[in-house]
VEXSE-806795 format. One line per 5 residues: number of its first residue (from 1); their letters; for each residue x, y, z of C-alpha. Coordinates in steps of 0.25 Angstrom, whole numbers, plus 5000, padded with zeros to 4 digits. Example, Ala and Ser with C-alpha at 12.3 -4.5 7.8 and 13.67 -1.06 7.14 Angstrom:
# VEXSE-806795
1> AS> 5049 4982 5031; 5055 4996 5029
//
This chain:
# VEXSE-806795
1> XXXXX> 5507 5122 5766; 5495 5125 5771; 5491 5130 5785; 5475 5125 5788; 5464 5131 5795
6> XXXXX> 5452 5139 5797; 5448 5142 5782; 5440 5158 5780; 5428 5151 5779; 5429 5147 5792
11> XXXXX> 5433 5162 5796; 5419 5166 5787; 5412 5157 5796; 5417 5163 5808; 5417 5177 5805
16> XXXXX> 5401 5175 5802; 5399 5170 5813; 5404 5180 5819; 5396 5191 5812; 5383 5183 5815
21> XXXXX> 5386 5184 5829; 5389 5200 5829; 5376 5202 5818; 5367 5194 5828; 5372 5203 5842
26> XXXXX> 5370 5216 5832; 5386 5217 5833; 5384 5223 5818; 5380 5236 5819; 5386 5251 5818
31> XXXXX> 5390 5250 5834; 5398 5237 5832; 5414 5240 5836; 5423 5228 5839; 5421 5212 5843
36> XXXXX> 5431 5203 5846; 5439 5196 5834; 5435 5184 5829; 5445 5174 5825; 5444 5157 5823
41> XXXXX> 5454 5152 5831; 5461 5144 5820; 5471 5150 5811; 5465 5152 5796; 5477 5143 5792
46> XXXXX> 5478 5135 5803; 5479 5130 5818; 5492 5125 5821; 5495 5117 5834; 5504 5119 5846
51> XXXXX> 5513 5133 5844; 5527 5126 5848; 5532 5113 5849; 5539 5110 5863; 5554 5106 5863
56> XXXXX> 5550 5092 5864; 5541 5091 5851; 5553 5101 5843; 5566 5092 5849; 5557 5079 5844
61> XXXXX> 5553 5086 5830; 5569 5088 5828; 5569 5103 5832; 5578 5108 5844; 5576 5113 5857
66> XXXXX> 5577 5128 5857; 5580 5129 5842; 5571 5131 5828; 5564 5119 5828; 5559 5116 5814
71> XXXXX> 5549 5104 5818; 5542 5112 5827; 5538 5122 5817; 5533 5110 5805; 5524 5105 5816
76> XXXXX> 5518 5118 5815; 5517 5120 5802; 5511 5103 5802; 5502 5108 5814; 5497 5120 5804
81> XXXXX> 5495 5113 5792; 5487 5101 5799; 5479 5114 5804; 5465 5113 5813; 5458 5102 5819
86> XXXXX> 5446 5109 5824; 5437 5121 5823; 5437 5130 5834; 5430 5142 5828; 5416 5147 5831
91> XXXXX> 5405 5136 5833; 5395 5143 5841; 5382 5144 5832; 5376 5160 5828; 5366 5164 5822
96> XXXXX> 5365 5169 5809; 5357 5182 5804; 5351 5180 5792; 5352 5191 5780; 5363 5199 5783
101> XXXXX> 5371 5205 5772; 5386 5202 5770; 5397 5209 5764; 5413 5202 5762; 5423 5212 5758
106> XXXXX> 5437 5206 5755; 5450 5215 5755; 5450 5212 5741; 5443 5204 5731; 5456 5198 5726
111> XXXXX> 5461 5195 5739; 5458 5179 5742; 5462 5181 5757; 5451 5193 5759; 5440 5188 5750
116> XXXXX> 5441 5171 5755; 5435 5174 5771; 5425 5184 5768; 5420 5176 5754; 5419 5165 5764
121> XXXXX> 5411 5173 5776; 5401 5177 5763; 5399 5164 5760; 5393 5160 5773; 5387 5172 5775
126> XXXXX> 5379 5169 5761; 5377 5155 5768; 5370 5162 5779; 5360 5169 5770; 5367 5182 5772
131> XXXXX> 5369 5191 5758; 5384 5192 5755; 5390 5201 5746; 5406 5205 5744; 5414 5218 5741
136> XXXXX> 5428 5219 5736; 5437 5224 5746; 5446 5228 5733; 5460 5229 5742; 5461 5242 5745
141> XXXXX> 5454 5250 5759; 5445 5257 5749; 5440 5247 5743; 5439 5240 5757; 5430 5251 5761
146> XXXXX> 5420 5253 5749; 5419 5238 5750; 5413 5239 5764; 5405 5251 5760; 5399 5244 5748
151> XXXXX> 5396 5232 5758; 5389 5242 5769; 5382 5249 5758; 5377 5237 5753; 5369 5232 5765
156> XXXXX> 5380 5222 5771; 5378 5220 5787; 5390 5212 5788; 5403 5213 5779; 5416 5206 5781
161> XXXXX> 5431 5211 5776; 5441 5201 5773; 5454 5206 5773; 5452 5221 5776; 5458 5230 5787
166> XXXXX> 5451 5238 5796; 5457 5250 5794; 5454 5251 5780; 5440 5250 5779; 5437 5261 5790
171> XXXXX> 5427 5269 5782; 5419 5257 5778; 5420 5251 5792; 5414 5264 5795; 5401 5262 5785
176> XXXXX> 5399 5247 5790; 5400 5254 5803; 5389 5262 5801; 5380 5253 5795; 5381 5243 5805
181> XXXXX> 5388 5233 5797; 5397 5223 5802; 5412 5224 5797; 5419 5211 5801; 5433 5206 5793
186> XXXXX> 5438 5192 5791; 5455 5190 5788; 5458 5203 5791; 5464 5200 5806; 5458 5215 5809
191> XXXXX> 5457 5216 5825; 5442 5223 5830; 5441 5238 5829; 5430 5247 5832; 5431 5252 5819
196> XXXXX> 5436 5241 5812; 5431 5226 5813; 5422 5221 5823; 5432 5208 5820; 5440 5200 5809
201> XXXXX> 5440 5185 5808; 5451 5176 5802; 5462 5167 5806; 5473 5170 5818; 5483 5175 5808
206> XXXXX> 5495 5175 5819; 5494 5162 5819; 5493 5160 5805; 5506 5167 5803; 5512 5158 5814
211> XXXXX> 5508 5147 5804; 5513 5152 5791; 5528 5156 5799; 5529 5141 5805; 5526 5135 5791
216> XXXXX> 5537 5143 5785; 5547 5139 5795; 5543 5125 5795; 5542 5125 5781; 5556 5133 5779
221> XXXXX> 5562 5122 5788; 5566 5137 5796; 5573 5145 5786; 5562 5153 5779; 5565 5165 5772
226> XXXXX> 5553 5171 5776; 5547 5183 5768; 5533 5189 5773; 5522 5198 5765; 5512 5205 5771
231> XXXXX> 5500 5212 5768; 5497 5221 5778; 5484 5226 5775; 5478 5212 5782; 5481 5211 5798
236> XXXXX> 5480 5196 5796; 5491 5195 5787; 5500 5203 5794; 5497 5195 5804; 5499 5180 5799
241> XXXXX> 5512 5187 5791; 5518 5193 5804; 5516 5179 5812; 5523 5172 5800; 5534 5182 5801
246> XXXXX> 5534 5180 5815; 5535 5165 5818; 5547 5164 5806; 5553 5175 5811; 5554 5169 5826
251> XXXXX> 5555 5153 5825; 5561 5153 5812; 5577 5157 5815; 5581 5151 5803; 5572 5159 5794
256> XXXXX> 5571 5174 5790; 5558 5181 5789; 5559 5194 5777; 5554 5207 5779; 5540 5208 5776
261> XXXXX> 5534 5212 5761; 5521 5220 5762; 5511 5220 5751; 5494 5222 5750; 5483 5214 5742
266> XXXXX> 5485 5224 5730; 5499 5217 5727; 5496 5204 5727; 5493 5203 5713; 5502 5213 5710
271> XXXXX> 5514 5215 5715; 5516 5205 5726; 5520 5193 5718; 5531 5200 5710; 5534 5206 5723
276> XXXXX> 5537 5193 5729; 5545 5190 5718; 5554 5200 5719; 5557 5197 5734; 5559 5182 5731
281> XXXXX> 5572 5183 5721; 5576 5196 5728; 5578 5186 5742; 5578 5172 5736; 5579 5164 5751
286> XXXXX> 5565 5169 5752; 5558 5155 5754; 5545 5159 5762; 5535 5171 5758; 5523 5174 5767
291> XXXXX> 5515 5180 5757; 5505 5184 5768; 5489 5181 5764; 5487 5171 5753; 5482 5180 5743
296> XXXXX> 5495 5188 5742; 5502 5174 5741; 5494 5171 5729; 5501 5183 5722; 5514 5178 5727
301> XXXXX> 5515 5164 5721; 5515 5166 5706; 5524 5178 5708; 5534 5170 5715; 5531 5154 5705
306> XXXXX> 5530 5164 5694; 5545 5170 5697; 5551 5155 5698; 5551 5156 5714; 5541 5145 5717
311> XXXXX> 5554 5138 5724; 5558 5147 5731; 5548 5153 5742; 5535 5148 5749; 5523 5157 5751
316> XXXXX> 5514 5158 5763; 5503 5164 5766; 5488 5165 5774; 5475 5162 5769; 5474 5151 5764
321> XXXXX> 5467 5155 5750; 5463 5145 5738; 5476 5148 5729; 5485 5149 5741; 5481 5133 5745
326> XXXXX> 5482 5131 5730; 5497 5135 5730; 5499 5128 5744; 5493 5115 5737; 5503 5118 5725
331> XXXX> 5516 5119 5731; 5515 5133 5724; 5523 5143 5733; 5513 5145 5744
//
């Protein structure tokens, strides 16, 4: 299945346009502190129609009054998949400084999900004329920090984070400060701080997880054995994991949602797979997995066909990344 909607390119769009607007009001500069979020108003994934179905609609689609009604949730998920009919983002026209100097930093280089929206934000940015260059996160807070350093000291006057916490980059928050440079975050689902980012764009990840927790019951016909991973390092995948828990755990009283599995981006290809694995034939009626942002689920699927459980589970995830629509095209697990 897949769940439609605004693509990152659209986020990039946005997000510059944005930056444009604070770089032309002088918004830039050392004494900058907080704006209001920015944020389209369509999900990444999708934008599903009405939130419930009346009694009328559920008692004519089989369901019954008062009771789990299993058409109500695949009109949903139909509504989901079909996804938006119209753009309802930014339309109003800005206009664009010529040669300024941007820097895109990912979590990690390794890490799909933190590298698609700000490689796409770089590409328009190049298409404006602005010189683009990017630094490796390298997964880790220090390696966060020098990165950001490396991009203040290298002249940038704008540099956008994908995937990276706030709190983990204080001290090179503090040296952008300082030079006046513009800090701004895409995916991340960070709120505004003084300290922090003036704001973060990307999808309404409530709602994504809404999405994800209605396919699983529609597509579980209501008795999902449901077992979540998380990665808390990310505020938008807590997010979108704990709204999926939610909505199973709440409308679903036939299904069962499993206590929580933590891991971080330096397990994937480790760890997390053979993890997976291990939890699978140790509970066998396990039958759905939310395998949290798609780049972890890409070090889930050939852990888990590799083991000969291919039949067993499905794997959902966020994102929406080249080799996750590849295994949704396939059939294959996810």
């Amino acid at each position: 299945m897949r769940l439609r909607g605004v693509s990152p390119v659209i986020w990039a769009a946005v997000l510059l346009a944005a930056i444009v607007a604070l770089a032309v009001a002088g918004c830039g500069g050392g004494g900058s502190t907080t704006s209001g979020s920015t944020e389209p108003s369509e999900s990444n994934e999708a934008s599903g129609g009405e939130e419930t179905a009346s009694s009328e609609e559920g008692e004519e689609a089989g369901g019954e009054s008062g009771g789990f009604d299993l058409a109500k949730w695949e009109k949903k998920t139909e509504e989901y998949e079909e996804g938006p009919t119209e753009y309802s983002g930014p339309t109003e026209p800005v206009h664009v400084p010529a040669g300024k100097k941007l820097a895109w930093i990912p979590c990690s280089a390794v890490i799909r999900g933190c590298v698609r929206p700000v490689e796409a934000a770089g590409e328009i940015a190049e298409e404006l004329g602005w010189t683009v260059k990017s630094y490796d996160g390298k997964g880790t807070p220090q390696g966060n920090n020098a990165a950001i350093e490396q991009a203040v000291a290298g002249g940038a006057e704008v540099i956008l984070t994908g995937g990276i916490d706030p709190h983990f980059i204080a001290s090179g928050l503090k040296a952008a400060k300082e030079k006046g440079v513009l800090v701004a975050s895409m995916s991340q689902g960070a709120k505004p701080e003084p300290n922090g980012y003036p704001f973060d764009i990307g999808a309404n990840y409530t709602e994504l997880g809404e999405m994800i927790g209605s396919y699983v019951i529609s597509d579980s016909e209501g008795k999902a054995i449901f077992q979540p991973f998380d990665d808390k390092s990310y505020e938008s995948t807590v997010q979108f994991v704990e709204a999926s828990e939610h909505i199973v755990e709440e409308e679903c009283p036939e299904c069962e949602v499993l206590p929580t599995q933590f891991f971080v981006g330096t397990q994937i290809e480790t760890t997390l797979g053979p993890r997976l694995v291990s939890l699978l034939r140790s509970n066998p009626d396990i039958n759905y997995v939310q395998g949290s942002y798609d780049p972890a689920v890409t070090g889930m699927v050939p852990a888990v066909a590799n083991a000969g459980l291919k039949e067993q589970v499905k794997i959902v995830g966020g994102l929406g990344n080249e080799q996750n629509l590849q295994y949704v095209k396939e059939g294959n697990i996810q």
